[in-house]
Backbone of each chain as ProteinMPNN parsed JSONL, in Angstrom:
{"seq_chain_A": "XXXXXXXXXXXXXXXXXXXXXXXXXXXXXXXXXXXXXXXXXXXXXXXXXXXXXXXXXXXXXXXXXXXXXXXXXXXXXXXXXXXXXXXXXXXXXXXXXXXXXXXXXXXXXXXXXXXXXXXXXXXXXXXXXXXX", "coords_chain_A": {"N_chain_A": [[117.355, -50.634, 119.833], [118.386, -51.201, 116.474], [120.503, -53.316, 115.617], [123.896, -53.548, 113.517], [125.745, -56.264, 112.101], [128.585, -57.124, 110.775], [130.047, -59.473, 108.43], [132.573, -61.631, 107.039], [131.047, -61.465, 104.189], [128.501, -61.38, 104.738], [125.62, -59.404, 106.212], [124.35, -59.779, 109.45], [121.281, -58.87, 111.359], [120.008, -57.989, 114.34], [116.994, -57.824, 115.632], [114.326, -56.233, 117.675], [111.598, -58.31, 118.633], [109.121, -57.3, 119.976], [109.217, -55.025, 118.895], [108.753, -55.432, 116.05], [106.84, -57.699, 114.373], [107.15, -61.61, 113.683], [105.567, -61.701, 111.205], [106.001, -59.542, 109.786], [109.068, -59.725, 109.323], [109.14, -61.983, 108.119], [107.771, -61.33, 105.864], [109.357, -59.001, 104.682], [111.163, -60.707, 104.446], [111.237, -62.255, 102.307], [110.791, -60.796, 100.814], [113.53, -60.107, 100.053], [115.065, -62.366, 99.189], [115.4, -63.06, 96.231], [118.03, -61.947, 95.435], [119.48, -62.194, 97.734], [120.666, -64.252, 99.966], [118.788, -65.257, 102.98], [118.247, -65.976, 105.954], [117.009, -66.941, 109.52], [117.483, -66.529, 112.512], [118.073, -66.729, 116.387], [115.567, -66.105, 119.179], [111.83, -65.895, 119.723], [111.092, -64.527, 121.731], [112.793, -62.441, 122.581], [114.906, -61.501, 120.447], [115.221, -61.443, 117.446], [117.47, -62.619, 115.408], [118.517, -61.497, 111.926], [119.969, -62.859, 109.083], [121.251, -61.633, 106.278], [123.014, -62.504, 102.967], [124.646, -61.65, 100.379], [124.501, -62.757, 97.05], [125.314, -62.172, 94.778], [128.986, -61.18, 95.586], [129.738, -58.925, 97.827], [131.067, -55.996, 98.935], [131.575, -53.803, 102.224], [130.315, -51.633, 102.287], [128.112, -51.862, 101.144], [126.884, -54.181, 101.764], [125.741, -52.426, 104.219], [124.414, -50.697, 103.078], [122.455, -52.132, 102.203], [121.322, -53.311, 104.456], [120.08, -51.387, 105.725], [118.135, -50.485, 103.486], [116.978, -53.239, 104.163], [115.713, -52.748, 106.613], [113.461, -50.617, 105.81], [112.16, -51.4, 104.332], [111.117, -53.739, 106.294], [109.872, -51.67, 107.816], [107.475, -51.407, 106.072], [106.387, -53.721, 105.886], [105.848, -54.001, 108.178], [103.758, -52.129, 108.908], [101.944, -52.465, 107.335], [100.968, -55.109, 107.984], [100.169, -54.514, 110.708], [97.906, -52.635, 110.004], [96.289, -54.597, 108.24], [95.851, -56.071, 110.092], [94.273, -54.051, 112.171], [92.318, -53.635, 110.645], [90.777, -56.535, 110.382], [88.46, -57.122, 111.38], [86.337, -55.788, 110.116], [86.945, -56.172, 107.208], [86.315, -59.094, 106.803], [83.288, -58.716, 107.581], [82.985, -57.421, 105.562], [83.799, -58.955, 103.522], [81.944, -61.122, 103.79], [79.308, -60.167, 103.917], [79.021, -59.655, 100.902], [79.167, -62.312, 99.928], [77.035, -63.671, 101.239], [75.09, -62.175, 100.144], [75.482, -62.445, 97.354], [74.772, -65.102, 96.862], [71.976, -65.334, 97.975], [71.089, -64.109, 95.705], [71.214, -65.73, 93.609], [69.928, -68.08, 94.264], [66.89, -67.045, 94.284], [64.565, -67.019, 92.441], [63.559, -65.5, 89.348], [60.923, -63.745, 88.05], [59.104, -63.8, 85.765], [59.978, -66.229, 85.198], [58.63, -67.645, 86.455], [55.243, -69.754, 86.37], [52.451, -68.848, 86.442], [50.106, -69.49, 85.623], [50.121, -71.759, 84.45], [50.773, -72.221, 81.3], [52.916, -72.894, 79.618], [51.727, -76.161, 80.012], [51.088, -78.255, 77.752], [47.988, -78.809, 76.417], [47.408, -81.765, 75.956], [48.156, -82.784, 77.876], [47.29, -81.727, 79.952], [44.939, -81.856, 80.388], [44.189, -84.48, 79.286], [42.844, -87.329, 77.535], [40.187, -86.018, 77.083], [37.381, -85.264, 75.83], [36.371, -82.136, 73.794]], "CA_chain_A": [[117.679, -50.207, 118.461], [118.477, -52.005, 115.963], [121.85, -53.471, 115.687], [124.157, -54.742, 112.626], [127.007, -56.911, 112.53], [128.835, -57.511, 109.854], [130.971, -60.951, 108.723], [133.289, -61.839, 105.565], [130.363, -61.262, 103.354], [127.31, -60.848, 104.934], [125.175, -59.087, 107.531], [123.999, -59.773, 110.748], [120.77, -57.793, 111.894], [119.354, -58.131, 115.054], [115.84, -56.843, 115.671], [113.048, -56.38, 118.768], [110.171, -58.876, 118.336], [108.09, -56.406, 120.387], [108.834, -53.814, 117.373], [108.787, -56.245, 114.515], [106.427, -59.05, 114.741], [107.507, -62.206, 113.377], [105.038, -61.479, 110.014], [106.74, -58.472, 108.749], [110.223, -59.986, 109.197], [109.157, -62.619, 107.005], [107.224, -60.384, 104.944], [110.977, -58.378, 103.782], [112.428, -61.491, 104.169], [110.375, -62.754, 101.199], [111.059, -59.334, 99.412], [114.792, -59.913, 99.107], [115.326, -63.879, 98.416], [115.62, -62.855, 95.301], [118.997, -61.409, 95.207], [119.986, -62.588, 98.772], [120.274, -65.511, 100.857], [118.279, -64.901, 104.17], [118.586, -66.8, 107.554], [116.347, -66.424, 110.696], [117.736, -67.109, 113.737], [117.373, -65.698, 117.37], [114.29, -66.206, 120.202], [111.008, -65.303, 118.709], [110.497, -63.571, 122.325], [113.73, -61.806, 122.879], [115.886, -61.247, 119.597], [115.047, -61.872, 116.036], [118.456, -62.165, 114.169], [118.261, -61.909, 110.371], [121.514, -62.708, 108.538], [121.394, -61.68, 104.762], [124.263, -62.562, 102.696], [124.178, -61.025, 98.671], [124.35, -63.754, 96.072], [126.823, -61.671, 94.025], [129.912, -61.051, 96.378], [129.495, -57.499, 98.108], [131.551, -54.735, 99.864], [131.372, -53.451, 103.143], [129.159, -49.982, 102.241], [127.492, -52.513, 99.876], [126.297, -54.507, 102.739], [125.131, -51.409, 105.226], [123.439, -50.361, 102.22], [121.759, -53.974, 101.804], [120.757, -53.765, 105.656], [119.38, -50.249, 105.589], [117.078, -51.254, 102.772], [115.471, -54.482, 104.132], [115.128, -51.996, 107.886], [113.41, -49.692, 105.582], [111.19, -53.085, 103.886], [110.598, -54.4, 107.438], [108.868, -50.663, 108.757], [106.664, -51.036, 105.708], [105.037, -54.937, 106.225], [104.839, -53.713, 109.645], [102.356, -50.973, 108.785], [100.893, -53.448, 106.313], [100.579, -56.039, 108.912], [98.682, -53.462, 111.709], [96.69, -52.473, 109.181], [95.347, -56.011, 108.034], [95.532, -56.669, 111.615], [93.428, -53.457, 112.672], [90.745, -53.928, 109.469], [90.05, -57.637, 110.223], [86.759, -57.566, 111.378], [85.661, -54.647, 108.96], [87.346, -56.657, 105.67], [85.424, -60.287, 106.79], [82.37, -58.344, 107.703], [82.713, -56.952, 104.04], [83.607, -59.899, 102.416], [80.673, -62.215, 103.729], [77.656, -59.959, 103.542], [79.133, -60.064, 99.595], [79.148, -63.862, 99.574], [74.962, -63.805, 101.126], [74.028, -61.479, 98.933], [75.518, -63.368, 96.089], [73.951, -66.298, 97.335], [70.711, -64.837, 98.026], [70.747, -64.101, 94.406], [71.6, -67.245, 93.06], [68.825, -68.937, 94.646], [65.721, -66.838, 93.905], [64.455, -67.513, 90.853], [62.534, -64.783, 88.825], [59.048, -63.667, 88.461], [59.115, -63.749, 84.649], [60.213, -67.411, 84.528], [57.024, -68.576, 87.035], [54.337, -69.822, 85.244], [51.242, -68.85, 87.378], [48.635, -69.942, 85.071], [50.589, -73.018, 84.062], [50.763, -71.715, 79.966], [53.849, -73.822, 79.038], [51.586, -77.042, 79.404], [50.499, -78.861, 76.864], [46.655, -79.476, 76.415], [46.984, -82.936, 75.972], [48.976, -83.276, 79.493], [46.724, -80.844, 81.248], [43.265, -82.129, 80.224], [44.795, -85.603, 78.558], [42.226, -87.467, 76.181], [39.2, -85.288, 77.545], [36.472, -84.402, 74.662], [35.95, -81.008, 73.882]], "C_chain_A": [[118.264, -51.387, 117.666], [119.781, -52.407, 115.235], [122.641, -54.442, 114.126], [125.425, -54.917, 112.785], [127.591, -57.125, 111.08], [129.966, -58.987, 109.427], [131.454, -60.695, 107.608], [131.978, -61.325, 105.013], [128.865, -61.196, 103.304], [126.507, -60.399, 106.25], [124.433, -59.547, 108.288], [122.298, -58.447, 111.334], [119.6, -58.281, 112.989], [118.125, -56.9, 115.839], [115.103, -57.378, 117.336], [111.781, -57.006, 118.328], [109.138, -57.946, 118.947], [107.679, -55.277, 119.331], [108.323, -54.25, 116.378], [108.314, -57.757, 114.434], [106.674, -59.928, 113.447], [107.071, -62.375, 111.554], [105.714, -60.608, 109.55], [107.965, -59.012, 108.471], [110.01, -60.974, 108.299], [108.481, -62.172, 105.603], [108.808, -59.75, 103.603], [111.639, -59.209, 103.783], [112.135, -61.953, 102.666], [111.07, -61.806, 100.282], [112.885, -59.842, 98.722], [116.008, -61.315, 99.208], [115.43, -63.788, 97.241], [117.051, -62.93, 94.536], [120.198, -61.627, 96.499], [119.756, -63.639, 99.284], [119.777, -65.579, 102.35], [118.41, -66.038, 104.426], [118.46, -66.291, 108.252], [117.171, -67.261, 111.612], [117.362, -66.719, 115.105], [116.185, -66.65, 118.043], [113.126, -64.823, 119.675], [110.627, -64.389, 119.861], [111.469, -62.733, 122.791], [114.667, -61.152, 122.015], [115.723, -62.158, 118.385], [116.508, -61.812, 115.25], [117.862, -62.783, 112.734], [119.479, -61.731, 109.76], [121.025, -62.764, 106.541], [122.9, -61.598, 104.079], [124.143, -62.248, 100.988], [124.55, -62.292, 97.866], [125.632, -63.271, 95.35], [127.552, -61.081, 95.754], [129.965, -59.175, 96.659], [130.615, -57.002, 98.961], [131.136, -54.396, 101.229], [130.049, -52.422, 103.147], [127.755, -50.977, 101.468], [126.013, -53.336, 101.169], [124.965, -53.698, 104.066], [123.887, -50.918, 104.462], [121.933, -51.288, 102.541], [120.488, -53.662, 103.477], [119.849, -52.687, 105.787], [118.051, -50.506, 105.01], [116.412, -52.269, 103.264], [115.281, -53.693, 105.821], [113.505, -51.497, 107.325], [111.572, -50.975, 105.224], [110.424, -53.302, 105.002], [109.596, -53.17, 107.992], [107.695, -50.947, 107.393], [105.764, -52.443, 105.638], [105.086, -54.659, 107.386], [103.642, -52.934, 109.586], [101.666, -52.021, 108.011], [100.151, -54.403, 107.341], [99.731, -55.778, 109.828], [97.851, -53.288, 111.115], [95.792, -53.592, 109.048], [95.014, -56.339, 109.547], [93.919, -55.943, 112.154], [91.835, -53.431, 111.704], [90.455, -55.325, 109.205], [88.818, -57.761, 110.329], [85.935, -57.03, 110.069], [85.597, -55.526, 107.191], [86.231, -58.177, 105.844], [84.478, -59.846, 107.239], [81.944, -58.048, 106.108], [82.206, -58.304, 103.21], [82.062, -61.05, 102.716], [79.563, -61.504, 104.046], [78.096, -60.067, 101.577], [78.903, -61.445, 99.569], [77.76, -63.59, 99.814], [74.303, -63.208, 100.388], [74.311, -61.985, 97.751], [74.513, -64.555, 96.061], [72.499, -66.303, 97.475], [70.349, -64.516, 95.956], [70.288, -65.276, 93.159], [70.162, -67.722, 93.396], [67.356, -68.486, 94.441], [65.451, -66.471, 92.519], [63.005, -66.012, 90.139], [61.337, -65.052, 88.322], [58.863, -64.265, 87.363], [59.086, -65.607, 84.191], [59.188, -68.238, 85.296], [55.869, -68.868, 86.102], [53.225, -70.11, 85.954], [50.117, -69.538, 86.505], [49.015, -70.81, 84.199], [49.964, -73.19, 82.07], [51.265, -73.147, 79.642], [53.461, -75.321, 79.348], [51.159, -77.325, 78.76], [49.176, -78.961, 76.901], [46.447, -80.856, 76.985], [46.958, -83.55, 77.423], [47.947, -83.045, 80.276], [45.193, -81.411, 81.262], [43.501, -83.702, 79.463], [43.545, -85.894, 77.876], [40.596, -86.763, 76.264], [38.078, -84.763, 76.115], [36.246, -83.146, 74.899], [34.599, -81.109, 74.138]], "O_chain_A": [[118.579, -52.437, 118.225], [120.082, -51.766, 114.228], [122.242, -55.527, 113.704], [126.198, -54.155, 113.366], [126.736, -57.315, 110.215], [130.655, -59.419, 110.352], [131.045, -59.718, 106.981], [131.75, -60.326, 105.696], [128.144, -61.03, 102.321], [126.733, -61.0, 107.3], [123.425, -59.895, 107.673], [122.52, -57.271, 111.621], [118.541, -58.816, 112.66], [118.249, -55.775, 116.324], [115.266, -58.437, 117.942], [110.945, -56.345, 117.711], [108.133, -57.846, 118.244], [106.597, -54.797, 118.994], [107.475, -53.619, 115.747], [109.04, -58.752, 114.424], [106.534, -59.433, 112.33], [107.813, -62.918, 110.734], [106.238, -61.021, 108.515], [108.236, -58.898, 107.276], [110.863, -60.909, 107.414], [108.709, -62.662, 104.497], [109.09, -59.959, 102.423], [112.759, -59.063, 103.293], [113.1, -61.932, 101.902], [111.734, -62.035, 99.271], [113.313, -59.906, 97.57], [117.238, -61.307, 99.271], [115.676, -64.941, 96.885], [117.321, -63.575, 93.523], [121.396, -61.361, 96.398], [118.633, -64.124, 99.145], [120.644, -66.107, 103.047], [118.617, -66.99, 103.673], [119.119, -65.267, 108.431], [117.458, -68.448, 111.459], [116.206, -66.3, 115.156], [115.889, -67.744, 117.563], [113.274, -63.63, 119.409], [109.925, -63.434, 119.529], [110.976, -62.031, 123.674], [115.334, -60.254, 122.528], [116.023, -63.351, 118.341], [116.642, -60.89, 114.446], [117.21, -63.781, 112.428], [120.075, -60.655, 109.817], [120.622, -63.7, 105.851], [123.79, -60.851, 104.487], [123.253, -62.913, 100.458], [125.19, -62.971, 98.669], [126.721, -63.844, 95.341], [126.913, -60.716, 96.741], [130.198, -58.353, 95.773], [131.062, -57.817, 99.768], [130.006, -54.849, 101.416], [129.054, -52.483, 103.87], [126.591, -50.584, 101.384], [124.811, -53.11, 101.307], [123.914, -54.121, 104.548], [122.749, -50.756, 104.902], [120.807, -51.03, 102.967], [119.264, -53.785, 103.512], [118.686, -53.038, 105.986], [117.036, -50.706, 105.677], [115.235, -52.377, 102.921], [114.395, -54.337, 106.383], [112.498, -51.767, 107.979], [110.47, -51.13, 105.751], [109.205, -53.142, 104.94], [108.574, -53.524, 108.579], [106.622, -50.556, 107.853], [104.565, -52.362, 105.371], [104.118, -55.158, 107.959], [102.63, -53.185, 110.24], [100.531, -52.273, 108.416], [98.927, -54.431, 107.473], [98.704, -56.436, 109.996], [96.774, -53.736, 111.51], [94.697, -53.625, 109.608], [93.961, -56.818, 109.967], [92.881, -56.545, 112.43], [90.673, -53.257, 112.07], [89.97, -55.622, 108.113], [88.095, -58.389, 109.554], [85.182, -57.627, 109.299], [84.703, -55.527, 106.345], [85.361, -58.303, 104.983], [84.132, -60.852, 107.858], [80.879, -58.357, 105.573], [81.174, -58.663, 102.643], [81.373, -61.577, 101.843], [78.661, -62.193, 104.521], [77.233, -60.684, 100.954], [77.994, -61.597, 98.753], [77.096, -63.27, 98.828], [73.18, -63.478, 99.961], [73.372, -62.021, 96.955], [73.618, -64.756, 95.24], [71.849, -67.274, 97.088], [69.355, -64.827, 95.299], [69.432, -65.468, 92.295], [69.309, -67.631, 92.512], [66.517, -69.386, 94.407], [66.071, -65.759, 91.729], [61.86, -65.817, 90.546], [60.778, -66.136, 88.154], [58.421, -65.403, 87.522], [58.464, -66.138, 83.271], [58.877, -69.364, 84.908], [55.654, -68.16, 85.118], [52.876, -71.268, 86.18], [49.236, -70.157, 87.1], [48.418, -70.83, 83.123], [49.094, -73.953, 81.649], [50.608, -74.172, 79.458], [54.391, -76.102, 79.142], [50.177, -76.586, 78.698], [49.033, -79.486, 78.005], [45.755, -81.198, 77.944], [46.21, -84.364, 77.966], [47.582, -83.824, 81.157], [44.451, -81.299, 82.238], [42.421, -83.973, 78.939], [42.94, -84.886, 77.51], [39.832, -87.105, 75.361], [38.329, -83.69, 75.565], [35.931, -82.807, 76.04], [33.919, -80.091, 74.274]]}, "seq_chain_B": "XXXXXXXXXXXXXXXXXXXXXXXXXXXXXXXXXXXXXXXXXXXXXXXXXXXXXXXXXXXXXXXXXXXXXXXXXXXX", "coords_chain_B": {"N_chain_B": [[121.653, -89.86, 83.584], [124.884, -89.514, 85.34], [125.24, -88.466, 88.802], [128.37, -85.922, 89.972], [128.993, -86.963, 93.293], [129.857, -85.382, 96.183], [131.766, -85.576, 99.372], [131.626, -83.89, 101.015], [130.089, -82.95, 103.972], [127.094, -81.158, 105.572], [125.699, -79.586, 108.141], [122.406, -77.959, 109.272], [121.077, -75.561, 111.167], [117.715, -75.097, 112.124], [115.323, -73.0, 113.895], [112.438, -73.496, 115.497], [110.526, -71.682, 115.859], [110.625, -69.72, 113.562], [110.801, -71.568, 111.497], [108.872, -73.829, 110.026], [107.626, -77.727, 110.092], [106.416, -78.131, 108.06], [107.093, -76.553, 105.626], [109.7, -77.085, 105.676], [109.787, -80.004, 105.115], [108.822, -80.071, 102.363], [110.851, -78.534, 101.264], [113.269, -80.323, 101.729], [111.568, -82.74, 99.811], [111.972, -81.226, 97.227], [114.711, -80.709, 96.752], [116.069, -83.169, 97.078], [117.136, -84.588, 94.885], [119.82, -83.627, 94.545], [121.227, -84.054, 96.904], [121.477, -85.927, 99.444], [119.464, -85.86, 102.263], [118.255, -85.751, 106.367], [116.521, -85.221, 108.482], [115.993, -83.898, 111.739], [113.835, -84.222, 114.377], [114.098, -81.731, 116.921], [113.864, -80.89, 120.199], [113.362, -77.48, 120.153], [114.201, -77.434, 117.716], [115.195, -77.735, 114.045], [116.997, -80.311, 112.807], [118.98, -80.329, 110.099], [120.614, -82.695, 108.539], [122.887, -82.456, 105.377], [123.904, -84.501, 103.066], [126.176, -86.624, 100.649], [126.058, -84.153, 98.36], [125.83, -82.815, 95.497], [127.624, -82.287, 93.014], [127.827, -79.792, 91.604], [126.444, -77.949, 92.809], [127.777, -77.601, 95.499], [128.513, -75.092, 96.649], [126.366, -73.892, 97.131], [123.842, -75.109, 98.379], [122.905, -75.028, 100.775], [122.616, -72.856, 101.157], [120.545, -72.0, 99.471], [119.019, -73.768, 100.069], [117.638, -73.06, 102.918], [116.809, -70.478, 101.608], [114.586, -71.107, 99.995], [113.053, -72.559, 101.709], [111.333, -70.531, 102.789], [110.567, -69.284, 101.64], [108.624, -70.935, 101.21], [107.178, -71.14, 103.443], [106.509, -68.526, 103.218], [104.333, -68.644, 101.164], [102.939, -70.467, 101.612]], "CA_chain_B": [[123.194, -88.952, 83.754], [125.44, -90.154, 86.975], [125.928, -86.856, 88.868], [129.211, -86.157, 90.761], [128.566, -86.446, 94.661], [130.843, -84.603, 97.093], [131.675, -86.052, 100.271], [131.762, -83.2, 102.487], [128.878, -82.641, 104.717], [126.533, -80.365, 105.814], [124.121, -79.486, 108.799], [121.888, -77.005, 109.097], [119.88, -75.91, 112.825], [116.431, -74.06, 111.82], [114.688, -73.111, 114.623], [111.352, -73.977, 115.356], [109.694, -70.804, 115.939], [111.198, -69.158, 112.43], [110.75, -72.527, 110.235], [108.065, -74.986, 110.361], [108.183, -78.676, 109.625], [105.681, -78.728, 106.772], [107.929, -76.163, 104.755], [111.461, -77.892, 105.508], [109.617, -81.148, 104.299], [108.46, -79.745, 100.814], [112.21, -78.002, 100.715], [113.788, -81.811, 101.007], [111.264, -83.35, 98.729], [112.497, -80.73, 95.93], [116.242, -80.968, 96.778], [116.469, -84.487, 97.193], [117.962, -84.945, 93.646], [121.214, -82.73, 95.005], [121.799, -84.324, 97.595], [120.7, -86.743, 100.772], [118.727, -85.241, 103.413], [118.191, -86.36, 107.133], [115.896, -83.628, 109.513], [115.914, -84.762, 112.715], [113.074, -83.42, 114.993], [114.468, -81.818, 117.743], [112.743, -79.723, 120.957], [113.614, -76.468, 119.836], [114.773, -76.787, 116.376], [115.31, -79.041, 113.096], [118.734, -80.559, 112.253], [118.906, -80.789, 108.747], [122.448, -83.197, 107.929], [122.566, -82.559, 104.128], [125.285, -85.881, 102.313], [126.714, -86.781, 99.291], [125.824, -83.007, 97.875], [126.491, -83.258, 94.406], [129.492, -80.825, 93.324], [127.249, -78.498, 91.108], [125.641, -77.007, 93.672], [128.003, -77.672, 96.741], [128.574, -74.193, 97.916], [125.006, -72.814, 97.579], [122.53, -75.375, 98.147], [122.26, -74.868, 102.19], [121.91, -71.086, 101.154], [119.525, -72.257, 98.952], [117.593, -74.712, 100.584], [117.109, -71.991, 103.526], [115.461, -69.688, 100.735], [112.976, -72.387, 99.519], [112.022, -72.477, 103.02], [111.652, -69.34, 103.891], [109.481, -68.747, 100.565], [107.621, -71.884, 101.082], [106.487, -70.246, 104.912], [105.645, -67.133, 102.69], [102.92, -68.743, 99.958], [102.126, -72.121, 101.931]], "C_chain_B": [[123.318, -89.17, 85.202], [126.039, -88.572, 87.401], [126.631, -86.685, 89.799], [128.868, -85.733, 91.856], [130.164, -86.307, 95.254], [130.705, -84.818, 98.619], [131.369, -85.079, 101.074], [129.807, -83.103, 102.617], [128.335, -81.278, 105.197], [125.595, -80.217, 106.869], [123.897, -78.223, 108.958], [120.735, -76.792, 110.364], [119.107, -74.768, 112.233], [115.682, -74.022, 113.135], [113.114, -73.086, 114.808], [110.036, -72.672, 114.914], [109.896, -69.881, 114.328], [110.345, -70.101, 110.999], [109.535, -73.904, 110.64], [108.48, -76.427, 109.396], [107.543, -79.202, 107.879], [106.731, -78.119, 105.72], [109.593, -76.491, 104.654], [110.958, -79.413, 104.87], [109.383, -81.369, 103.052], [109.754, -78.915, 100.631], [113.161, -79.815, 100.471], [113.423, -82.534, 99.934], [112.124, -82.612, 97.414], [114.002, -80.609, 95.867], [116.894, -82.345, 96.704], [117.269, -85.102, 95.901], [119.108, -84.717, 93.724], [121.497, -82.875, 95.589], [120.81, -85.218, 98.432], [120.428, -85.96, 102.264], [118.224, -86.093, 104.276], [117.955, -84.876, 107.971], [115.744, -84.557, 110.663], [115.508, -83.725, 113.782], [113.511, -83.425, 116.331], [113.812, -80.498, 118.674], [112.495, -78.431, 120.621], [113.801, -75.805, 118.008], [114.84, -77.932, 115.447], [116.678, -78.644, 112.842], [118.395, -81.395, 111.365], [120.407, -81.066, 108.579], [122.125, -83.217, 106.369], [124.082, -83.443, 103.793], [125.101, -85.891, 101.23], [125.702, -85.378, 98.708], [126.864, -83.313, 96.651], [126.993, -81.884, 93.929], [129.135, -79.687, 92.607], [127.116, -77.502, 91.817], [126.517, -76.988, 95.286], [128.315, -76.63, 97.826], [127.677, -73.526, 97.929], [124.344, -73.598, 98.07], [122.38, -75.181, 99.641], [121.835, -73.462, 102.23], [120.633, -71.515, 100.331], [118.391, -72.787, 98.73], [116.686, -73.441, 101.837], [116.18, -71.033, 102.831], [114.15, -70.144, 99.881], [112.332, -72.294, 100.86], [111.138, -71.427, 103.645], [110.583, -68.846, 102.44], [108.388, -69.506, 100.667], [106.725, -71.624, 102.692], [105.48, -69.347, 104.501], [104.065, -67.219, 101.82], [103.014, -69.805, 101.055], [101.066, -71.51, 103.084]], "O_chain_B": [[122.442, -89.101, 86.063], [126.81, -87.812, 86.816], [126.121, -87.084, 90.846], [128.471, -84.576, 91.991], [131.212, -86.866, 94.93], [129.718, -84.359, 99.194], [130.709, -85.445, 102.046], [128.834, -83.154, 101.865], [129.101, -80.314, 105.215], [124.508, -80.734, 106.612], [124.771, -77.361, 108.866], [119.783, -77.547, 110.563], [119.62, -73.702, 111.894], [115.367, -75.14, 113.544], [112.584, -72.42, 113.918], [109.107, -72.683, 114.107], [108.848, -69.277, 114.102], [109.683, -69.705, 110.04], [109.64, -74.725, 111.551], [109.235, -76.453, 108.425], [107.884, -80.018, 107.023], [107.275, -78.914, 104.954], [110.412, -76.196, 103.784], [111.762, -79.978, 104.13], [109.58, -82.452, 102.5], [109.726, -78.464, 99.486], [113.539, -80.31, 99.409], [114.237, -82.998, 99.136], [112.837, -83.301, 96.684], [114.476, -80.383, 94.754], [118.047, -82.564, 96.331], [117.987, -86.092, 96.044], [119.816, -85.464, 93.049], [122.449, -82.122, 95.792], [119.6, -85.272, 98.208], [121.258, -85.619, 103.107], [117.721, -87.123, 103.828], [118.681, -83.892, 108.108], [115.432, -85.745, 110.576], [116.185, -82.763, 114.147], [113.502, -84.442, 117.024], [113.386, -79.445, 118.197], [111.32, -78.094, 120.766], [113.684, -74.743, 117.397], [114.588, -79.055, 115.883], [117.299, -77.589, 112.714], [117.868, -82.507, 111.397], [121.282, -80.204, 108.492], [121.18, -83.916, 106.004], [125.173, -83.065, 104.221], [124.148, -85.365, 100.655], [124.502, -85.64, 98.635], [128.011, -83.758, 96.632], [126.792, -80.753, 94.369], [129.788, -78.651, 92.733], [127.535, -76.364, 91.603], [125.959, -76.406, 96.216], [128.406, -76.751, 99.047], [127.738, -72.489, 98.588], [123.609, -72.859, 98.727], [121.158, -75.175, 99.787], [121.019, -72.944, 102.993], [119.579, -71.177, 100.871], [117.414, -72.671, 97.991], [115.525, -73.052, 101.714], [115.053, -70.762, 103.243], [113.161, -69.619, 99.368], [111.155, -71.968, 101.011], [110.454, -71.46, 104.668], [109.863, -67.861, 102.599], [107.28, -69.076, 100.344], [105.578, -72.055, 102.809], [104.32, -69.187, 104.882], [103.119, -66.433, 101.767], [104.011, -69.209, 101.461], [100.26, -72.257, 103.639]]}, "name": "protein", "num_of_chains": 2, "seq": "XXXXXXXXXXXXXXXXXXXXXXXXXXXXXXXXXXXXXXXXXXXXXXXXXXXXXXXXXXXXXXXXXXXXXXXXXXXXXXXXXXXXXXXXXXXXXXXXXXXXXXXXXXXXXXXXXXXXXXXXXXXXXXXXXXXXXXXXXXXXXXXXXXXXXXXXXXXXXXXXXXXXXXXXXXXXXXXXXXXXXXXXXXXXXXXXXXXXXXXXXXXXXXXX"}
């Protein structure tokens, strides 16, 4: 479970890398640099600590609050993260039959602009000083 | 403009698996005006000594270099 500590002015939260792979934790860490000063510490195969400390000077409840919220952050780039994880093949299967079929487009040139019975040359070119 | 530096010192241990070296090297380049930086690649981890920290910024910028890093992981 997931344990917090608290110090003068900011918390302590040590997580399970088996629960919370190293992407999501930087995922909510991202989210709340904003308004906090994050710091990873810890073994990436035994104990992730994440110490957030508030920018403006916080309270005790203020803090629990604080830690609650980026728990709450961290369960939702985890689902984000399985997800992208579990729809990799499916999403780069998507995206590159879109690229060949773009590509396939690109490159064949329409009927309309062939000129089977070679119109668009000139007389002079096609038969040059030739007497009628 | 001559900007007042502040003797005290600073280090800072990032560990390897958390912080990589490309994004602590594009956090010094952009801090380097605020102070003198020295990372020193070590098995496990980087030791960042941050000197002469100039007195604007002297009690955030190790909080604040950490969140450049830690954003520059996120987009780089």
């Amino acid at each position: 479970m997931e344990k917090f500590n608290f110090e003068k002015d900011k918390i302590k939260i040590e997580l399970n890398p088996k629960i919370y792979p190293l992407e999501a934790v930087l995922g909510a860490a991202y989210f709340f640099l904003d308004k906090n000063y994050v710091y990873l510490d810890g073994n990436l195969n035994r104990k992730i600590i994440v110490q957030i400390k508030p920018k403006d000077k916080a309270k005790k409840n203020t803090l629990e609050d604080l830690g609650n919220d980026f728990l709450n952050k961290l369960l939702h780039y985890n689902l984000r993260y399985q997800i992208s994880k579990n729809n990799r093949k499916i999403r780069e299967y998507i995206v590159g039959t879109a690229l060949l079929s773009a590509i396939g487009e690109a490159g064949e040139e329409d009927d309309w602009k062939k000129d089977f019975l070679d119109i668009s040359t000139p007389w002079e070119e096609k038969y040059g000083n030739e007497k009628k | 403009m001559e900007t007042k530096k502040n003797r005290k010192k600073a280090v800072l241990i990032l560990k390897k698996g958390f912080y990589n070296r490309k994004a602590v090297k594009a956090a010094i380049r952009a801090y380097n005006g605020l102070a003198d930086f020295e990372c020193l690649d070590k098995k496990d981890k980087f030791e960042v000594r941050i000197k002469n920290i100039d007195k604007s910024v002297g009690k955030i910028i190790k909080d604040e270099f950490c969140n450049y890093i830690l954003a520059e992981i996120k987009n780089g």
